[in-house]
DOTOR-861443 format. One line per field, with one value per residue: x, z, y of N, C-alpha, C, CB in turn. Coordinates in Angstrom, 1 decimal. Glycine has a CB too. Layout:
nu <- c(X; ...)
nw <- c(Z; ...)
nv <- c(Y; ...)
cau <- c(X; ...)
caw <- c(Z; ...)
cav <- c(Y; ...)
cu <- c(X; ...)
cw <- c(Z; ...)
cv <- c(Y; ...)
cbu <- c(X; ...)
cbw <- c(Z; ...)
cbv <- c(Y; ...)
This chain:
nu <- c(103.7; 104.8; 103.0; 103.6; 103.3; 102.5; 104.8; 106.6; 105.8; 106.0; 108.4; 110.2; 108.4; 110.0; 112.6; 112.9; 112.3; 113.7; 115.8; 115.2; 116.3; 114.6; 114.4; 113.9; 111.7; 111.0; 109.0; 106.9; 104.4; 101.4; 99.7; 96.7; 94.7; 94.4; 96.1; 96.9; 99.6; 100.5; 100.1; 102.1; 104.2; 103.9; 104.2; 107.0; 108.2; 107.9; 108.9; 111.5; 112.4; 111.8; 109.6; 107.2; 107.3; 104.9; 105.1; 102.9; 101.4; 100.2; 96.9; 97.1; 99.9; 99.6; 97.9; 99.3; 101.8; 100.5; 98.2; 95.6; 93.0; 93.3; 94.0; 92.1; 91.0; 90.3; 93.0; 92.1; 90.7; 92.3; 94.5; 93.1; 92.6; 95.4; 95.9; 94.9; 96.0; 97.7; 100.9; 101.8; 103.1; 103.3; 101.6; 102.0; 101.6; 103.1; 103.1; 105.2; 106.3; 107.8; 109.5; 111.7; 112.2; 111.0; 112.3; 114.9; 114.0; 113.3; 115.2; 114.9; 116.3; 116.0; 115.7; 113.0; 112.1; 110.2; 111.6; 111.9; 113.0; 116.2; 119.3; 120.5; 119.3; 117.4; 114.9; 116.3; 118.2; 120.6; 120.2; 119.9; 120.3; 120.2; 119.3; 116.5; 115.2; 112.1; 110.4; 108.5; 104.6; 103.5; 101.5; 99.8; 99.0; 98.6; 97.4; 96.9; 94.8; 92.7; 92.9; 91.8; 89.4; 88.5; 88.1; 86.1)
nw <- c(99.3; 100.2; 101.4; 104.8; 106.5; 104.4; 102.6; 104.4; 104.8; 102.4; 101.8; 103.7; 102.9; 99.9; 100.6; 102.3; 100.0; 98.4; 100.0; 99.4; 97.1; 95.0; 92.3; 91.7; 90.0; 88.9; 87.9; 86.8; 86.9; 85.2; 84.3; 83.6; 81.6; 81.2; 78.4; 75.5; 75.3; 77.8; 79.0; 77.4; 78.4; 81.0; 80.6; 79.9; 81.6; 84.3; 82.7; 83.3; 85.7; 88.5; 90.4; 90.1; 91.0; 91.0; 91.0; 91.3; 90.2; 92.3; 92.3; 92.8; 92.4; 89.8; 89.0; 88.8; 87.3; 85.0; 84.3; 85.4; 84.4; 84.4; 87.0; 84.9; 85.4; 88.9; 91.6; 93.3; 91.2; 89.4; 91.1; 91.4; 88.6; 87.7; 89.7; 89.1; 87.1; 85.7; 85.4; 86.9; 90.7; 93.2; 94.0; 94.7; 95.5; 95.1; 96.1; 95.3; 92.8; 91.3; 91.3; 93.1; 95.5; 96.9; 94.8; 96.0; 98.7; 98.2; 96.3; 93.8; 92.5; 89.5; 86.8; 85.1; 82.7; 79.8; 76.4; 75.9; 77.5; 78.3; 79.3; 81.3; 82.5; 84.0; 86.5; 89.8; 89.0; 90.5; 92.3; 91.2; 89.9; 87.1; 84.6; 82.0; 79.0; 77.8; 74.5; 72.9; 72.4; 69.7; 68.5; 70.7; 73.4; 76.4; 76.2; 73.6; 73.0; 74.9; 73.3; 70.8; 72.0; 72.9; 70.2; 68.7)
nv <- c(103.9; 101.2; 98.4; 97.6; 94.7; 93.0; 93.2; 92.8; 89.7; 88.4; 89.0; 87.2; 84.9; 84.6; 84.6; 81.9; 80.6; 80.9; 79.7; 77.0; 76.7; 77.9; 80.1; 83.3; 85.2; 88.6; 91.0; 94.2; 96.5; 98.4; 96.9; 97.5; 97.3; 94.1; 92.3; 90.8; 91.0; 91.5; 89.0; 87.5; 88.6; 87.9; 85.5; 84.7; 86.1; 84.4; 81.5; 82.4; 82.2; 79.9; 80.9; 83.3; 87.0; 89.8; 92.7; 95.3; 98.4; 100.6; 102.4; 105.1; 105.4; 105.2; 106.9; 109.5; 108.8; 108.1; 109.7; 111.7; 110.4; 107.3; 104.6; 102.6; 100.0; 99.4; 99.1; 96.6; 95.4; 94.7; 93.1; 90.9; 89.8; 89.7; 87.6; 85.6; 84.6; 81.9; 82.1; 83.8; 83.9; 85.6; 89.0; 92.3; 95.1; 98.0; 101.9; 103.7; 105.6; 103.9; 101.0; 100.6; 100.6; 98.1; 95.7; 96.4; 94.9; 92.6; 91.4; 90.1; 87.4; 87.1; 89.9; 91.5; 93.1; 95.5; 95.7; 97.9; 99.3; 100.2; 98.5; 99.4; 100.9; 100.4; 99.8; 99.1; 97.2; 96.6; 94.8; 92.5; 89.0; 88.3; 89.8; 90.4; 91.5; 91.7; 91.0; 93.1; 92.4; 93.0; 95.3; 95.4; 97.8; 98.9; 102.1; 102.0; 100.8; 102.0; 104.3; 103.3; 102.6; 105.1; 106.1; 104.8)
cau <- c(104.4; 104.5; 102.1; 104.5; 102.5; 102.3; 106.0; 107.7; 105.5; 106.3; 110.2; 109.9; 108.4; 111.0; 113.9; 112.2; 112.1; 115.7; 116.7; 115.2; 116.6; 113.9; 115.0; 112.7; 111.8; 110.2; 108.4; 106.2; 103.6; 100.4; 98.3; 95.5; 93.6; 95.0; 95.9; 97.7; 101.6; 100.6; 100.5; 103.2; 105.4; 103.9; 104.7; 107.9; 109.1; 107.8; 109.5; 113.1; 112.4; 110.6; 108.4; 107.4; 106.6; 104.7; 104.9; 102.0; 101.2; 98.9; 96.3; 97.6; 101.0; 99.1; 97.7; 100.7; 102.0; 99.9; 97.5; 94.0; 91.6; 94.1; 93.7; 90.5; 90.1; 90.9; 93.6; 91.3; 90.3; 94.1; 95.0; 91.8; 93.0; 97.0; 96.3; 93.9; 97.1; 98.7; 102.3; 101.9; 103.1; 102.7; 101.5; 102.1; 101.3; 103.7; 102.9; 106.3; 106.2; 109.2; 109.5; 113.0; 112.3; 110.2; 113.1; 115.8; 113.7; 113.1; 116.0; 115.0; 117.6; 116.2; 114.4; 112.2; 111.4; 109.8; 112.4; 112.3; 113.7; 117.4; 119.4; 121.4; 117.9; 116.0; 115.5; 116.8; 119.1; 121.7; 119.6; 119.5; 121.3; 120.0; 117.9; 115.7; 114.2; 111.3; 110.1; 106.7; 103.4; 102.9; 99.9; 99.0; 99.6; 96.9; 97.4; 96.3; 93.2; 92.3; 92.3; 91.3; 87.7; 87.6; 87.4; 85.0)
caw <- c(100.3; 100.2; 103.1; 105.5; 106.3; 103.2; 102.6; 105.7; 104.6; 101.3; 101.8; 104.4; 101.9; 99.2; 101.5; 102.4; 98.5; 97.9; 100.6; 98.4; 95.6; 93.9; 91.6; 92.1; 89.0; 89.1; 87.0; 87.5; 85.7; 86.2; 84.7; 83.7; 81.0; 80.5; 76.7; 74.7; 75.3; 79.3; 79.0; 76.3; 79.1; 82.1; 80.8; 79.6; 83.0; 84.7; 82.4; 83.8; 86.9; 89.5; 91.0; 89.8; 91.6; 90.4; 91.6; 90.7; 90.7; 92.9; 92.0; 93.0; 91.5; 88.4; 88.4; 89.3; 86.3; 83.6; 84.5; 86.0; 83.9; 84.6; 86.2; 84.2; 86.5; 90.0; 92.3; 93.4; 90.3; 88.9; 91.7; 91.1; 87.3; 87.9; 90.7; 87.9; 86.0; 85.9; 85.5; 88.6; 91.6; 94.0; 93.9; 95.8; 95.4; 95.6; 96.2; 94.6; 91.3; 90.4; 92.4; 93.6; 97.4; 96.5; 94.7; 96.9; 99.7; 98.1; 95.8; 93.4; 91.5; 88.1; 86.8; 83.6; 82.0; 78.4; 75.6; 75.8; 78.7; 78.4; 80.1; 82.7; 82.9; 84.4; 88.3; 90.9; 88.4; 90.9; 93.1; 90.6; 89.4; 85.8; 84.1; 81.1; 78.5; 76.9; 73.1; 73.0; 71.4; 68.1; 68.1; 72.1; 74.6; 77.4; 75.7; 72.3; 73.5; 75.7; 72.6; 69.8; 72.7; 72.4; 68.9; 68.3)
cav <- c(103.1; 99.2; 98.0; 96.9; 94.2; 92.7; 93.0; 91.7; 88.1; 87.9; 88.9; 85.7; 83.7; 85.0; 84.0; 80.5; 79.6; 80.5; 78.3; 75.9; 76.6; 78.3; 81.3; 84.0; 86.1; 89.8; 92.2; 95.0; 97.4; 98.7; 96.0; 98.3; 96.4; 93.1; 92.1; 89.8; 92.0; 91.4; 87.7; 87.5; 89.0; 87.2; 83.7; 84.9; 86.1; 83.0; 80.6; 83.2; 81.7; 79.5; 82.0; 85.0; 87.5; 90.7; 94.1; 96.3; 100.2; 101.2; 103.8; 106.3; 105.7; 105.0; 108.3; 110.7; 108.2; 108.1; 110.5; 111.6; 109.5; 106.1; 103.4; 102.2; 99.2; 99.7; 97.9; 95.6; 94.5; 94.1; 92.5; 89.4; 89.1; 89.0; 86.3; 84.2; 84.0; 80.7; 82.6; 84.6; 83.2; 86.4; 90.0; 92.7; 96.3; 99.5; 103.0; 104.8; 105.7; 102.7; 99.0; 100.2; 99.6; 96.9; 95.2; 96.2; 94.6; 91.3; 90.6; 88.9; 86.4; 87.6; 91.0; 91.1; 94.1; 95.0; 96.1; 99.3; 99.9; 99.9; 97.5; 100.2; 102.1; 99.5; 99.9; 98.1; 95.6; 95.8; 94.1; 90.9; 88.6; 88.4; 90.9; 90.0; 92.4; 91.0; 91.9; 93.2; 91.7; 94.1; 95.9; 95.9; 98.7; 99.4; 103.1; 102.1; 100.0; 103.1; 105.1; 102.7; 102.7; 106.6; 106.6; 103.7)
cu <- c(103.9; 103.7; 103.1; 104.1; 103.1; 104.0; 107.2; 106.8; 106.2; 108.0; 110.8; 109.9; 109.2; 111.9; 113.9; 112.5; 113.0; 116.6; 116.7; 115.4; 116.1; 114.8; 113.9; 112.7; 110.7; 109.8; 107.3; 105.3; 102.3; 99.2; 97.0; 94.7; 94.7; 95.1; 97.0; 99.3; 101.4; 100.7; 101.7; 104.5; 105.5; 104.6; 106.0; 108.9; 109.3; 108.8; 111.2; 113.3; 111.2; 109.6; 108.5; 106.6; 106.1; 104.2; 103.8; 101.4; 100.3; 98.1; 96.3; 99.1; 101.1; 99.0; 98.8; 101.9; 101.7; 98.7; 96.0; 93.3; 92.3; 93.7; 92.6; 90.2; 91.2; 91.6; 93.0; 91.5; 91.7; 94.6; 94.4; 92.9; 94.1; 96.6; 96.0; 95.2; 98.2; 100.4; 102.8; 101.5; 102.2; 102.5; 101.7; 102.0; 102.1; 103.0; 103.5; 105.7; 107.2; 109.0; 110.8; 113.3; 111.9; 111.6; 114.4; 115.6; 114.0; 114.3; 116.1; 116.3; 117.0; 115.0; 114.3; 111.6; 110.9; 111.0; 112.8; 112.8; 115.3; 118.4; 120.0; 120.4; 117.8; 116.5; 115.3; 117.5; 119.9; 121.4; 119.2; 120.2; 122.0; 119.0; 117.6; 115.1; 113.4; 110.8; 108.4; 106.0; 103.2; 101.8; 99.3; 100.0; 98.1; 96.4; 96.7; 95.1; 92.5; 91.7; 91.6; 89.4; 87.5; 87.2; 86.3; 83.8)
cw <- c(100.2; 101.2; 103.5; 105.7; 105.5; 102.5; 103.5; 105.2; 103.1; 101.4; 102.6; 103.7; 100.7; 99.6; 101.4; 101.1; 97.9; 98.4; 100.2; 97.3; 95.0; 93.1; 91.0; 90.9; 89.7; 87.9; 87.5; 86.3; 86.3; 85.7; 84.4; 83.0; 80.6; 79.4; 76.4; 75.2; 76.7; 79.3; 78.6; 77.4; 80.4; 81.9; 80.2; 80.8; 83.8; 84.5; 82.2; 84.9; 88.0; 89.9; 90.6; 90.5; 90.7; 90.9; 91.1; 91.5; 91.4; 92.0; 91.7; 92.3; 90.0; 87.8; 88.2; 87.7; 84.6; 83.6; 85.2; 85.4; 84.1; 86.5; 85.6; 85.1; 88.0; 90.8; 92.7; 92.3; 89.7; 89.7; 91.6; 89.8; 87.7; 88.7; 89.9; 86.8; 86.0; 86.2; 86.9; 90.0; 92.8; 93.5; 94.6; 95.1; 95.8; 95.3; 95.5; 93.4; 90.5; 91.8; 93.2; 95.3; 97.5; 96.6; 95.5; 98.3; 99.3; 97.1; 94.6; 92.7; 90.0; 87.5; 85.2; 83.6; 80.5; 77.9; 75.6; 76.7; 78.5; 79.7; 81.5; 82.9; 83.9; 85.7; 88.8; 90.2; 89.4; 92.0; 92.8; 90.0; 88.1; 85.4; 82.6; 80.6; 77.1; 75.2; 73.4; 72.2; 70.9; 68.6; 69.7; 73.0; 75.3; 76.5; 74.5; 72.3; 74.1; 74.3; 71.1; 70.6; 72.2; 71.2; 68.3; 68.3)
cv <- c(101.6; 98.9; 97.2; 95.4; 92.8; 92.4; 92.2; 90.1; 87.8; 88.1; 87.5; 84.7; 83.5; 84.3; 82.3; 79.5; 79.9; 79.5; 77.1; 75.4; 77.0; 79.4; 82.5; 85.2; 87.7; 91.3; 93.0; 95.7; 97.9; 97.6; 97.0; 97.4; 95.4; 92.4; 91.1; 90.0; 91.3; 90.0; 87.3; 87.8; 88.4; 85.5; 84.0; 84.3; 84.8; 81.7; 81.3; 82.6; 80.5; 79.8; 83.0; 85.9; 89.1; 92.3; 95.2; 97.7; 100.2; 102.2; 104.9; 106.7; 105.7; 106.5; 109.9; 110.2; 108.5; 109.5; 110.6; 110.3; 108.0; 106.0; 103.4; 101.4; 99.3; 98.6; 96.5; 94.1; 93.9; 93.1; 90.8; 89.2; 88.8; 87.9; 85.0; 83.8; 82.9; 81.0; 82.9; 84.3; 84.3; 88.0; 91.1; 94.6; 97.5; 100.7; 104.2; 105.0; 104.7; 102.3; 99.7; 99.9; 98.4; 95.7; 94.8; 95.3; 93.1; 90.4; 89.6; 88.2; 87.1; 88.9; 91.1; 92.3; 94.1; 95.6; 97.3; 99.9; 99.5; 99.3; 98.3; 101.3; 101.5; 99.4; 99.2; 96.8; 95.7; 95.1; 92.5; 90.3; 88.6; 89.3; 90.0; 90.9; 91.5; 91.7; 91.7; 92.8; 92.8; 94.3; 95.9; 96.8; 99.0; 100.8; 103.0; 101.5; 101.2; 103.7; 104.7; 103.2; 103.9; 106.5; 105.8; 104.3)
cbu <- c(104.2; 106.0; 100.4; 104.6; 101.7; 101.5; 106.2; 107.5; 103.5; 105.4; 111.0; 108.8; 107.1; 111.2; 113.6; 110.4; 110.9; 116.7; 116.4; 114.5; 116.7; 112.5; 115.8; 112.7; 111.1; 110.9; 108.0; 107.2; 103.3; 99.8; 98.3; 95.5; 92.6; 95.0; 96.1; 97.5; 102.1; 99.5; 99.7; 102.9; 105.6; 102.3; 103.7; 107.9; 108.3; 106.8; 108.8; 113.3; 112.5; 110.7; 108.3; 107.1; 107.3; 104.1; 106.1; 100.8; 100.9; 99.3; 96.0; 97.6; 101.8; 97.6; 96.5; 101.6; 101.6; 99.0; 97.7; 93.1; 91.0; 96.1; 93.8; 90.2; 89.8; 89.9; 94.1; 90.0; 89.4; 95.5; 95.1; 89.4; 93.1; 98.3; 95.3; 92.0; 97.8; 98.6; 102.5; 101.0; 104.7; 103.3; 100.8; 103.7; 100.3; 105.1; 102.9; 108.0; 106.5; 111.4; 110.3; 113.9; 111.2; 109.4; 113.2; 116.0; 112.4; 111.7; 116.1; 114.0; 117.4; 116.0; 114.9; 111.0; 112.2; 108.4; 112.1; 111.5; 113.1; 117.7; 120.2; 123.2; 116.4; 115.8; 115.1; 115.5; 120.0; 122.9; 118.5; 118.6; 121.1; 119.7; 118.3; 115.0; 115.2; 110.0; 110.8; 106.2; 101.9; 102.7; 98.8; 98.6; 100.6; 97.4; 98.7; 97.1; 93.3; 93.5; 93.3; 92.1; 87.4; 88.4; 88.3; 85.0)
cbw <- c(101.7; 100.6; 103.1; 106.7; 105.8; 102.6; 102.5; 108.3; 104.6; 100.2; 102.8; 105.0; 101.5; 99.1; 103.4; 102.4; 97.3; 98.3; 101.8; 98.3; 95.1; 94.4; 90.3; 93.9; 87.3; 90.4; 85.8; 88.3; 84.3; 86.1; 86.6; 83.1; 79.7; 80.9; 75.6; 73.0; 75.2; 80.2; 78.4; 74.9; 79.2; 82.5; 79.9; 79.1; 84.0; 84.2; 81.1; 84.2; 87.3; 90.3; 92.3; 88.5; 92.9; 89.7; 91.5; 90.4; 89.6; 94.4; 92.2; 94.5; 91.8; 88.3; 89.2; 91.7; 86.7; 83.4; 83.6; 85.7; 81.9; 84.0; 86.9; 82.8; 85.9; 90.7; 93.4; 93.3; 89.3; 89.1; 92.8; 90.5; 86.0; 88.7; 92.2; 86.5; 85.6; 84.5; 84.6; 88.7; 91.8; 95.1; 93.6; 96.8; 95.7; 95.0; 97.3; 94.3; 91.0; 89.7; 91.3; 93.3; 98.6; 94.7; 94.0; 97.2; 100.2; 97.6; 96.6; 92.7; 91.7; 87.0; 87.6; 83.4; 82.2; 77.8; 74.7; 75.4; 80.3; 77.8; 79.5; 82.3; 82.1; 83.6; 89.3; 91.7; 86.8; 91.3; 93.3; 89.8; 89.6; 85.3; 83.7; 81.5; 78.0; 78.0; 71.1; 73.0; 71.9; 66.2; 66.7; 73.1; 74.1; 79.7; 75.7; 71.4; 74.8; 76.6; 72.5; 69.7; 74.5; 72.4; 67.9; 69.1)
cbv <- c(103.6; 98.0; 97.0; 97.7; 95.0; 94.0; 94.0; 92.4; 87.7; 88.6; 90.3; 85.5; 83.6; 86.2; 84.6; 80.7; 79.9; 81.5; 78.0; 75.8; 75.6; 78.8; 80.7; 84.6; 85.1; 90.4; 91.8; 96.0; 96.3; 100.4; 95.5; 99.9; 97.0; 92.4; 93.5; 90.0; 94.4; 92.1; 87.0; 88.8; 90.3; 87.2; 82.1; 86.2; 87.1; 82.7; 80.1; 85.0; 82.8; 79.5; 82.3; 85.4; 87.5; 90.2; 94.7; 95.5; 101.4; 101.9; 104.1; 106.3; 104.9; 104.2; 108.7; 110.2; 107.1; 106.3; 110.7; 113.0; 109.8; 106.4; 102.4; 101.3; 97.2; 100.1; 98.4; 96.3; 95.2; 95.4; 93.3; 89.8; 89.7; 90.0; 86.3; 85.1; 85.1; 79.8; 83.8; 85.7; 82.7; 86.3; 89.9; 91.9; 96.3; 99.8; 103.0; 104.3; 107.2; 103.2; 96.7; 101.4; 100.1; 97.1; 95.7; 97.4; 95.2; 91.1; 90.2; 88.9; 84.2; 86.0; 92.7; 89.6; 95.1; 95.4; 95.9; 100.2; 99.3; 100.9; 96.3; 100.9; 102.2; 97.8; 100.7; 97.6; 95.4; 96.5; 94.9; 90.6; 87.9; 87.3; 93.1; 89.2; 94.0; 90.7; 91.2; 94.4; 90.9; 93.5; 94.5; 94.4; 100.2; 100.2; 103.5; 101.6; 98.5; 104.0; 106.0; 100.7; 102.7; 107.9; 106.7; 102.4)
């Protein structure tokens, strides 16, 4: 579950920065170890829109996700790096296992996923204006860093 909270300000401040004209981009993920692909797609999104906002897995949706031994670094800690990232306007943390309440709540004007998600996959597009599928940085996945460590 979204922290209510947490959602009713930022849908406010969402609203606010349309009235202004902004064009509010959104992507999502879990953010576990941050690498070259995760930038590569943060300043992508960003440069889709004005503001970007970025929806990230909780812990718990991490693990029911990816599995027991996931996240590596804890919400906390995801939540410090994404904020240090020049791209990333706001953050906000869901509980589901997919943004789709998230999205539905806030609307954005444009949604940025990575490539492999096909374009009538991808949840909550009818909630946006424009979708965006980004191409991934070769050679990084949280997954393959994970297991490149084991074997080292």
């Amino acid at each position: 579950m979204i922290k209510v909270k947490a959602l009713l300000s930022l849908k406010k401040i969402v609203a606010n920065l349309k009235k202004k004209g902004k064009r509010i981009a959104f992507t999502n993920g879990c953010f576990d170890i941050i690498h070259p692909g995760h930038i590569k797609i943060l300043k992508e999104a960003k440069s889709k829109g004005d503001i970007l906002v970025v929806g990230l897995n909780s812990d718990s949706s991490i693990k029911r996700i990816k599995g027991l031994s996931r996240p590596i670094m804890p919400e906390q800690a995801r939540i410090v790096v994404l904020s240090a990232i020049e791209y990333v306007d706001f953050v906000i943390v869901f509980d589901e296992d997919t943004p789709y309440e998230l999205i539905k709540a806030l609307k954005p004007d444009i949604l940025i996923k990575g490539e492999d998600w096909q374009k009538n996959k991808i949840i909550g597009r009818e909630f946006a204006k424009k979708i965006f599928r980004i191409k991934f940085y070769t050679g990084y996945s949280t997954t393959s860093i994970i297991e490149r460590m084991k074997n080292a």
